[in-house]
VMD Tcl script that draws the C-alpha trace (Angstrom):
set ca {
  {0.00 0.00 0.00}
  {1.67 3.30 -1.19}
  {1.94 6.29 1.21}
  {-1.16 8.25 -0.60}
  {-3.92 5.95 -0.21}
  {-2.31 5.40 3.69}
  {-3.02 8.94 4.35}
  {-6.41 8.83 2.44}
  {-7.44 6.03 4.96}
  {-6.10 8.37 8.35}
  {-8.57 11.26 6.55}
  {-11.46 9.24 5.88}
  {-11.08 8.21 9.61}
  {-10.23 11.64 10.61}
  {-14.00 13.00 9.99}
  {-16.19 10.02 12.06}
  {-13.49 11.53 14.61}
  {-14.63 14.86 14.64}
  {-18.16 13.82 14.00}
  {-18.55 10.65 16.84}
  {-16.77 12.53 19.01}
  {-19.36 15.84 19.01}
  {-22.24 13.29 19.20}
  {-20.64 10.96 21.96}
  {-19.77 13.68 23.92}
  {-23.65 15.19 23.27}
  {-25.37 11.59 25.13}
  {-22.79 11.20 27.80}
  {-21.92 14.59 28.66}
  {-18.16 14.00 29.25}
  {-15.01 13.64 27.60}
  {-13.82 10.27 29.19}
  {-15.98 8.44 26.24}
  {-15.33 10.61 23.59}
  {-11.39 9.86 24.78}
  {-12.44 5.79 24.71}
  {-13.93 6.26 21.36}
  {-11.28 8.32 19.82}
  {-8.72 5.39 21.28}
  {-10.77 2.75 19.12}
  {-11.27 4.65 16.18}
  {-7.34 5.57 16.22}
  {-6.12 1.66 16.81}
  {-9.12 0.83 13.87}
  {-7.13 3.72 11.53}
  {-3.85 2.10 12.27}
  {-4.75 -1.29 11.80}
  {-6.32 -0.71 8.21}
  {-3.00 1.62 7.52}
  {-0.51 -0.49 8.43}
  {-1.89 -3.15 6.39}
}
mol new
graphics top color blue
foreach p $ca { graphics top sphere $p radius 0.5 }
foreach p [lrange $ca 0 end-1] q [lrange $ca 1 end] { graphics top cylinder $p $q radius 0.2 }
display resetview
């Protein structure tokens, strides 16, 4: 996998990042789930990237 579609995969990650994160922090009202979810969602991104 070249370095371009790598980076494509980290952006098309990068916006359900922005996005979950505004509505997970909108139902529980704090930031230690939107941290959980943003852990997930990074260790997804680098799984798919590093293959």
């Amino acid at each position: 996998m070249n370095m371009s579609r790598r980076l494509g995969i980290l952006v098309f990650c990068g916006v359900p990042a922005i996005i979950g994160g505004g509505i997970i922090y909108g139902i529980f009202g704090s930031y230690i789930p939107v941290f959980i979810y943003e852990v997930i969602l990074a260790l997804a991104a680098g799984g798919v990237a590093s293959k």
